[in-house]
N, C-alpha and C positions, 0 to 999 in steps of 0.2 A: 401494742396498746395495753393500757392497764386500766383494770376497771376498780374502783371502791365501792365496799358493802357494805351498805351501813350495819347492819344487824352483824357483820363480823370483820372487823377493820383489819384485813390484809388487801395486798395486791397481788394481782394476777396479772399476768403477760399474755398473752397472745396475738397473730393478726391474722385471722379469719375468725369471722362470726359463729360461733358456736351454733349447730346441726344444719346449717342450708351454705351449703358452696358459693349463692348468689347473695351478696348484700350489697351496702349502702360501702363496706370497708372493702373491700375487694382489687378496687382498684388502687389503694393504698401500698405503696412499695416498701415503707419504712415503720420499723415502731414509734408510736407514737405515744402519748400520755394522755387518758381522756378518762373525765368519770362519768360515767352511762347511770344514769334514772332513766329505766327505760317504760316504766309503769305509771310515772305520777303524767298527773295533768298541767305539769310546770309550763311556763311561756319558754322557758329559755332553760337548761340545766348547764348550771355551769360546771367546771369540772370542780371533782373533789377528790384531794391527794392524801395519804395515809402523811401523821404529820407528828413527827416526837412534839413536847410543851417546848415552844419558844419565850417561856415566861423571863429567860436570863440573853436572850436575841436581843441584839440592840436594835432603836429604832430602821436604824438605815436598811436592815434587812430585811425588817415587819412589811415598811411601803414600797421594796423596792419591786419593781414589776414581774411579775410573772411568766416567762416563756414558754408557753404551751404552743403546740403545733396546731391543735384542732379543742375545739368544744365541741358539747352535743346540742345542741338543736331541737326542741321538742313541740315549737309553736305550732305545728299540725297534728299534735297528740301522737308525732310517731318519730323518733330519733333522726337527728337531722344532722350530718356536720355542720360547721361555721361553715365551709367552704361552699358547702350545699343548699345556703338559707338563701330563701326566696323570700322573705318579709324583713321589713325593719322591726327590731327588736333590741334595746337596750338593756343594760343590766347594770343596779349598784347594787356592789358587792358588801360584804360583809368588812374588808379595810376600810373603804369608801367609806360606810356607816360611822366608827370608829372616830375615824379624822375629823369628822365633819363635823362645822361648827351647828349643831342641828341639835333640838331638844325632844324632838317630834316627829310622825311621819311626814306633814305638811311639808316641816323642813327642808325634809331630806329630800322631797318631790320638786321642791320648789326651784330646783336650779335643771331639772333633769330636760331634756330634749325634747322639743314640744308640749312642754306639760306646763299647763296653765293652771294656776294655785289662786286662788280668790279667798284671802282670809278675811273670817270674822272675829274678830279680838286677837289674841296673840297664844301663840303655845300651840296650837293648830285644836281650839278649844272647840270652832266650829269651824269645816273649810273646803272648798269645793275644787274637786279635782276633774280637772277637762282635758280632752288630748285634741291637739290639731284644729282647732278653732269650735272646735262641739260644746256640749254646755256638761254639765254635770251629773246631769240624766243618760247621757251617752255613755260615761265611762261604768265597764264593768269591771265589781272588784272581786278579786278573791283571796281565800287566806288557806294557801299548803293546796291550790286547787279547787277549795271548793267555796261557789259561790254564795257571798257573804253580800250583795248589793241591798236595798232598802227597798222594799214597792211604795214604803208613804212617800219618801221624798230622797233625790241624792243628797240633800244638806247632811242624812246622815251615815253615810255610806264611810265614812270616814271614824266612826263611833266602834271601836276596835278595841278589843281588850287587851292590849298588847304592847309596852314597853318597847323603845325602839331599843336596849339590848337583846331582846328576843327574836332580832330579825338576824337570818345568815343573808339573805341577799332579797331585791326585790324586784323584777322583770314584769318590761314596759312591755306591750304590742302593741304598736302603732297602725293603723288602719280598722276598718271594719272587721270584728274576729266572730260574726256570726253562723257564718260555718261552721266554726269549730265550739263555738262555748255558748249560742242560741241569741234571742234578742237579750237588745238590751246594751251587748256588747258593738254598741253602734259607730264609735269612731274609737274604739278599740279597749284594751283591756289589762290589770295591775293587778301581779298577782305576787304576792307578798307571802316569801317565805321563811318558816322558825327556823329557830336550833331545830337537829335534828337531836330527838333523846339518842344518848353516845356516851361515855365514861364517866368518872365522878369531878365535877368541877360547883366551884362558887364564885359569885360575880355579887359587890353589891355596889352602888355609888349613891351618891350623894351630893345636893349642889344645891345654892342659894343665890338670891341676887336682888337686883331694884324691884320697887313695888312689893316688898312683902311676899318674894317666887321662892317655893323652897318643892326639891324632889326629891324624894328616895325611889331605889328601886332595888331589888334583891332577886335572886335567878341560881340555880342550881341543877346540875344535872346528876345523877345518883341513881343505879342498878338494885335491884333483889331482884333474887335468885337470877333467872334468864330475860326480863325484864328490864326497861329502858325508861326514865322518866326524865323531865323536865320541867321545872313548877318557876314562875313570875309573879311575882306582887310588886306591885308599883303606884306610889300616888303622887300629885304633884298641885299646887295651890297656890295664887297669888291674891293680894286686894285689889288689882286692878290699877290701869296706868293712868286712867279717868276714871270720873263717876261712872258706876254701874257696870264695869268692867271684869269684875272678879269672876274667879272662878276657881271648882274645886274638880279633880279626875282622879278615878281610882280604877285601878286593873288585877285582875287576877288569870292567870293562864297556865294551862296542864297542857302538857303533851305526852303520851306516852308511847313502845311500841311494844307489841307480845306477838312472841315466835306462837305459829302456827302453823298446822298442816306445812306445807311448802311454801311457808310464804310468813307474814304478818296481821298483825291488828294495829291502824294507827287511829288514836284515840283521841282526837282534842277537845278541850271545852274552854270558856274562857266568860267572865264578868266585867262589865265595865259603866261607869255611873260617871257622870256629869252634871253637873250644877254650874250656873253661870248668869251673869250678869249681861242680856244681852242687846246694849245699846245703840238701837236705829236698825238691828239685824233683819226685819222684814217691813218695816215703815218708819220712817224717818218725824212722821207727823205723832209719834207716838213713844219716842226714846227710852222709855222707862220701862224697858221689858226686862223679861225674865225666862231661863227654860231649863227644866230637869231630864236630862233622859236614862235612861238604864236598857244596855243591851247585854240578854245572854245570848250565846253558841254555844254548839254541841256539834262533832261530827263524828264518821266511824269508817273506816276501809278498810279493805285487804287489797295488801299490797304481796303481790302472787311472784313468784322466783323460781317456779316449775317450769313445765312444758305446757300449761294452760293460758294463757295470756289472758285470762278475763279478771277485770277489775271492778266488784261493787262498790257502791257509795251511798251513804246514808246522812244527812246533816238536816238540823232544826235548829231558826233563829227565832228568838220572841224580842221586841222594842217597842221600851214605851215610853212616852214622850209625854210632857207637861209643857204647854206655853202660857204665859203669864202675861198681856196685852200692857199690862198697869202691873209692875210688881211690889206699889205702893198707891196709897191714894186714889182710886180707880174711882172714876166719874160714874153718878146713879145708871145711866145709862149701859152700864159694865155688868152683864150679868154673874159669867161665870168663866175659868180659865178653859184653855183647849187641852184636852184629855184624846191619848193615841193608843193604841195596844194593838200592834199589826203583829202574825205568826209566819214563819215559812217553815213548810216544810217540802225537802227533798230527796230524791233517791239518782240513781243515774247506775247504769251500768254498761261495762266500756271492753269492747273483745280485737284483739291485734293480733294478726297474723302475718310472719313472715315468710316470701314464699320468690320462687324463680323469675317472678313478674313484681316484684316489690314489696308493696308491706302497706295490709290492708286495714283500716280502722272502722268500728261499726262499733254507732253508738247509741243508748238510748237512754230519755232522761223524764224525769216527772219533777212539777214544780208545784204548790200547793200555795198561794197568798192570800191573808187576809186580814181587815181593820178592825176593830172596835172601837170604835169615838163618839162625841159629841158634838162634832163637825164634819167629820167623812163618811161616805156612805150614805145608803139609803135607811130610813128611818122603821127601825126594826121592833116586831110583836115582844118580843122579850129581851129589853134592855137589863144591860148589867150594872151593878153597882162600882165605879171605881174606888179601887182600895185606898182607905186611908183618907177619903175624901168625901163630900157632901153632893156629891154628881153620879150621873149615871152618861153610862155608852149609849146612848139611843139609836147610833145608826149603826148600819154593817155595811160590808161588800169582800165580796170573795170572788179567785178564778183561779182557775187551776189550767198549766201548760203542759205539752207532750212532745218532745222531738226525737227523731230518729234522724241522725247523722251516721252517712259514709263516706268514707274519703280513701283515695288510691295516693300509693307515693311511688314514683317508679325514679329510677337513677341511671340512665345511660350514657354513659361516656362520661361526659362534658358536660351533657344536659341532665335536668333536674324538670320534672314534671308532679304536680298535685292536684290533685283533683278533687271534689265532693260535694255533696249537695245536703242538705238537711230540709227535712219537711217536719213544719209546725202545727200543733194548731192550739189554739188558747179556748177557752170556753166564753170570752169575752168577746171576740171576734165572727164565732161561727163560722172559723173558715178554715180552711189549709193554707200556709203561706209556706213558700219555696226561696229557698236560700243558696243559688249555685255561689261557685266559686273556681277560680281557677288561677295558680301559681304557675310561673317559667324561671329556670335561671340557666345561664350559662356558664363556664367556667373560662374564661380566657387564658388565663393560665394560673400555677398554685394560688396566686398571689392576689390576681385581681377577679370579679363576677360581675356578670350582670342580672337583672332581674324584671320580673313585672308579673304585676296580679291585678284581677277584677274579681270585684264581689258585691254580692245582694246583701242590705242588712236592714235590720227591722227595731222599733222602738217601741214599748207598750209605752202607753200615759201614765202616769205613776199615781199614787191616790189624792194625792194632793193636787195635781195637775185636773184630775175630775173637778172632784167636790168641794175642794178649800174656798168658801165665802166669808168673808169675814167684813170690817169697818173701811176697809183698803182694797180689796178683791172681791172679784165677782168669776164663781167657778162655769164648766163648762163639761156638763156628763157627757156629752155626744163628739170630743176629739176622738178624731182618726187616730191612729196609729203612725209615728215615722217612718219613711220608709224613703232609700239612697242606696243609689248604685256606687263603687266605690272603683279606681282604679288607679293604680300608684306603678312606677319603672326607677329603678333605681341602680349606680354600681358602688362596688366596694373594692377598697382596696385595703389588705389584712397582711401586715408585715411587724416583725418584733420591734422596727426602728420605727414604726409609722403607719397610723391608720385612720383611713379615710373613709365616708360615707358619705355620697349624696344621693337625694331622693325627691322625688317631685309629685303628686298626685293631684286626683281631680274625685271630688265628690259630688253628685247630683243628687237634691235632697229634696223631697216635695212632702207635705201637712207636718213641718217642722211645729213644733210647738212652744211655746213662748208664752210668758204675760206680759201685755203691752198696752200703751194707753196716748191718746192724743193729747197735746199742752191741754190744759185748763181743766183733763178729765180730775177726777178723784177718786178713782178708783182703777185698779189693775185688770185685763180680762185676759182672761184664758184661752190662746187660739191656735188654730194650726194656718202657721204661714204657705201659701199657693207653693212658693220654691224659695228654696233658699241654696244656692250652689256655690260650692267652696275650692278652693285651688291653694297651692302653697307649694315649697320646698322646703328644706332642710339638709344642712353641709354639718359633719362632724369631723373634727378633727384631733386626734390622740395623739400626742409626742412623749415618750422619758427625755428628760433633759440629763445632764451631769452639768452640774454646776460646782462652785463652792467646793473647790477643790476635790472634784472629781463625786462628789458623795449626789445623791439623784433622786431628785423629787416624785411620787408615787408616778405620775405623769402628768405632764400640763394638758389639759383637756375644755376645749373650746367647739361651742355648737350655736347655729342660728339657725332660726325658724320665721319664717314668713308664710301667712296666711290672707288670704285674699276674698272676700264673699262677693258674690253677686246677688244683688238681693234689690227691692224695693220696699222703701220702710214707708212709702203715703205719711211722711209726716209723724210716724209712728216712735215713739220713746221706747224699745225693746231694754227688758229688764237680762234677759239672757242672750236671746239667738244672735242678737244683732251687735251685740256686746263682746267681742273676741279677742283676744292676742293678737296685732296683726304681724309687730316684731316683738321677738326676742331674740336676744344673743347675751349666752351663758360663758364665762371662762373659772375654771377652775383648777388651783394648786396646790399641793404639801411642800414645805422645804424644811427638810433636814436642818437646824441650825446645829443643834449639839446630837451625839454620840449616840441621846437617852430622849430626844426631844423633838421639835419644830413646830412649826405654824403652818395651818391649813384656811386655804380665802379662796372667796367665790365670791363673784359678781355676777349680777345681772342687770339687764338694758333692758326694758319690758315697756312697750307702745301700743296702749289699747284703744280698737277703735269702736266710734259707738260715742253717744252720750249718756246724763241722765238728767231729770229733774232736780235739783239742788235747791235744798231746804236751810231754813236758817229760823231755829227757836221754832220749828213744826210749821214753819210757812212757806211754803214754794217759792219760790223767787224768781227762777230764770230753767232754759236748760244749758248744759256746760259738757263741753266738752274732757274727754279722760288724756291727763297732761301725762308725757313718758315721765319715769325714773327710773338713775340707776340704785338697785338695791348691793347692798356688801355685806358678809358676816365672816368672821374672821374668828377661830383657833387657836391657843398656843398652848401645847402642852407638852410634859415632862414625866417620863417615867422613873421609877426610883423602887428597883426588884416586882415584886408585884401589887405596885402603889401605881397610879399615875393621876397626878396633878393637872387640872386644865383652869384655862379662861377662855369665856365666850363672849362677843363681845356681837349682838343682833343688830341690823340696820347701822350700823358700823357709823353712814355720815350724816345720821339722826334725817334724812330724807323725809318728805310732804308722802306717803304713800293712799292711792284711792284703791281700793281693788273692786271694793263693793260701792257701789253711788250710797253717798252721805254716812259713812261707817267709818268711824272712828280705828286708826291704825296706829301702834305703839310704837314711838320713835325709837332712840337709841338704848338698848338695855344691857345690861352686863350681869353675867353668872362666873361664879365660882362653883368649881368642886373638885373630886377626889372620886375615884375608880378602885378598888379591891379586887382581884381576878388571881382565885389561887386553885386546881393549877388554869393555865392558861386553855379556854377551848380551843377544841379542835376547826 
């Protein structure tokens, strides 16, 4: 087996676990290739192989597949084989990113396996990210591990300082992951990882297209003394595909790492600002909106490489938000815009021990949120002045959460056992809430497993779900909390020529929350739905082809999702819960045409069920049902030393798309540009 380290890029062999006779490797007869992060909080580590610059590598080699015998596993926060995973867990990799006809995270989400992308405008400018028929409030995100999610709203959970050349790969869990990462994380969890700071490189591009789209983006990695950094600037702007459309994004991102006692310091921060033009985005009877947000992060760990196994963790996120009802002309009756300023802060600290009964995790975490607005919150003795503006914060709301998570990994034989439980309590609830959980898998043999897990998972109401009343909504301070039992079985089959995945699960979900409203109401109300219970499966299917004279496309990769609720909606227009993916089916490809080149295409089938109210010039009309379409974006590009040429070409057969009821979607668009990468990262 050979492990890479970051902080000193050689390889090492070995196959037994370094100081305990009994591990996870033991049973292993052969060497294998695998890169162990055996410290972060990643969903998935995939391996990472010490790599000369392939900057003068021709294409066919960059995409061609990979043969690795084993990956690590880390979705229960403790080293997993592939062989040995008990959860569905996907990953795009850092090729994948590359190819891909994608400008954005959005993008790049958008074709992935169970993942439900709801855009508003285009460029992934605002966009709501869901898993397995959940709404947006369900998905937990995080960035290198640590959570980055929103408490005002998931609309902005996606507000990332981050260039998608900054990402090496980004890992899906699929199901409830509140055992392991707390609420919130309710129908599962995205965790989006950098470059690692690592040798001296530069990366810039640049590209333009229809509507007035023009991006830069610039990225470098570079050493003093024993020190590691990595810095991103990126901004990107168009006028808009319709009226009120535009918009402007800018990003800045640091990473760094500093040798320490036995171990490291990883350092990130990152700025990100948003301006936008945003038409019919939360009422349709009022199109002429507007919204600025600005999000900073800060985080800080030590990443420990002793005989210690404990990991601290420290991160603060501040977001603030401007919405604009009228961003012209506003009727007398128009007082004044919505002013946001929510803060988190967090700590966590994480202790692993390996030991002749498995490999034990105990964890503990503090979470700190809070608003400042003019519409959230209760209405507070000393209001603040918002900056730059003629308003004040009048209201507040704060709470603060605690959990203590343990979890056992035990490995015998064939079988694979997890176990843990986490107990919460939030200052908002006054209560303890308990979170078991429990993973099985089997090995059938090298090649094929099987598996199944049940789990407890929990949802706070977000702030905007409380208090948001506005000309359209009417809020609701007294929602419950979510709360669903979750249980999924699934096998796999993991072979170099072919790989397969199916999976089926069952969620039971009761005080779901939602805004929803009967025909003829005028306004949206805030509630928690009695149950709402969800079912679904999902088939994956990986092939390399050799085609075209033998030369082989990264892999043709094809995945479908079907999701099923049982619900009773009384007549009810749900603006989320009842609103879900019921099919999807994804297929995607690269083909090598020339030496130095090829085209990369994805499609997607997406059939959402659910209606909504359908508006025309701010007047209701009827409700209508959400009509399927296939979406396509298609690649082609050409490398030339360390230049590489591309065209993108979005919603490829200019398609009718709905995501959001009455939301304007941009049909067919085309980019150009050019890529700089000298030398080539690792």
């Amino acid at each position: 087996m050979s492990v890479y380290n970051n902080s000193n890029p050689q390889k090492f062999f070995f196959k037994h676990w370094t100081r305990k006779s009994y591990s996870i490797f033991n049973s292993l007869s052969k060497t294998i290739h695998i890169g162990v992060l055996l410290y972060t909080f990643s969903i998935l580590c995939q391996p990472l192989v010490a790599q000369d610059s392939i900057q003068n590598k021709e294409i066919t080699d960059e995409i061609k597949e990979e043969e690795l015998d084993e990956v690590v596993i880390s979705a229960s926060k403790a080293p997993v084989l592939q062989s040995e995973l008990m959860r569905v867990v996907q990953v795009i990799t850092r090729k994948e990113i590359e190819h891909s006809p994608a400008q954005n995270i959005a993008d790049i989400l958008e074709y992935a396996r169970g993942i439900d992308i709801r855009n508003r405008g285009g460029f992934g400018v605002q966009a709501d990210v869901s898993i397995r028929g959940g709404t947006f409030d369900q998905t937990l995100l995080l960035l290198n591990g640590v959570n980055i999610s929103d408490p005002q709203t998931g609309h902005h959970n996606l507000n990332l300082a981050i260039d998608i050349s900054c990402i090496e790969r980004i890992e899906i869990l699929q199901g409830s992951g509140a055992r392991i990462f707390g609420p919130n994380a309710f129908n599962g969890a995205i965790n989006i990882i950098t470059i690692t700071p690592q040798g001296n490189f530069i990366n810039a591009d640049l590209s333009g297209g229809h509507y007035g789209y023009y991006s830069a983006a610039l990225s470098s990695g570079f050493s003093i003394a024993t020190t590691s950094h990595f810095l991103s600037v990126s901004g990107k702007a168009s006028d808009g595909f319709v009226e009120n459309t535009d918009f402007k994004n800018n990003n800045v991102y640091y990473r760094t790492k500093i040798p320490l006692l036995e171990g490291s310091v990883d350092l990130q921060a990152g700025y990100n600002e948003k301006a936008f033009g945003a038409n019919s985005f939360y009422s349709p009877r009022f199109p002429n909106q507007f919204e600025e947000t600005q999000t900073l992060f800060a985080s800080m760990k030590w990443i420990p490489q002793g005989k210690i196994n404990l990991k601290p963790i420290v991160y603060f996120r501040r977001h603030y938000d401007r919405f604009e009802l009228f961003r012209s002309n506003a009727p007398a009756w128009y007082n004044n815009h919505n002013h946001h300023l929510s803060n988190v802060y967090g700590a966590s600290l994480t202790y692993m021990h390996t030991a002749k009964i498995g490999i034990t995790i105990i964890g503990l975490d503090y979470r700190f949120e809070d608003i400042y607005s003019n519409v959230l919150g209760y209405e507070t003795n000393k209001p603040k002045q918002v900056k730059g503006y003629d308003a004040l914060y009048s209201k507040y709301y704060s709470r603060q959460g605690i959990s203590l998570m343990a979890e056992q990994n035990l490995y015998l034989g064939n079988y694979s056992i997890s176990g843990g439980l986490l107990t919460y309590y939030n200052s908002s609830l006054e209560k303890l809430s308990f979170f078991p959980g429990l993973d099985l898998g089997y090995n059938i043999n090298e090649k094929q497993r099987i598996f199944a897990s049940i789990s407890k998972t929990l949802r706070l109401p977000t702030f905007t779900d409380l208090f948001y009343t506005g000309p359209t909504n009417i809020s609701n301070p007294d929602l419950a909390p979510e709360e669903a039992i979750s249980l999924e079985a699934g096998i796999k089959n993991n072979h170099k020529f072919i790989s397969i995945e199916i999976s089926g699960y069952r969620r039971w979900g009761k005080n779901m929350i939602d805004w929803v409203k009967y025909e003829g109401d005028e306004k949206w109300q805030s509630m928690n739905h009695t149950k709402v219970d969800l079912s679904g499966f999902e088939v994956y299917f990986n092939k390399p082809l050799k085609l075209f004279s033998n030369r082989e496309f990264t892999t043709m990769s094809l995945s479908y999702a079907f999701v099923y609720a049982d619900k009773n909606s009384n007549q009810m227009v749900s603006n989320y819960v009842l609103d879900y993916l019921k099919h999807k089916l994804d297929i995607s490809l690269t083909i090598p045409i020339f030496s130095s080149g090829g085209i990369s295409y994805k499609t997607s089938y997406q059939h959402r069920s659910g209606s909504y109210m359908h508006y025309e010039n701010g007047v209701s009309t009827n409700i209508t049902e959400f009509e399927p379409f296939w979406l396509a974006d298609i690649k082609a590009f050409y490398k030339i030393k360390q230049f590489k040429i591309y065209t993108e070409v979005s919603n490829l057969f200019n398609v009718e798309i709905i995501d959001i009821a009455n939301v304007p979607q941009p049909g067919r668009w085309v980019k150009i540009g050019i890529t700089y990468s000298y030398p080539t990262k690792l």
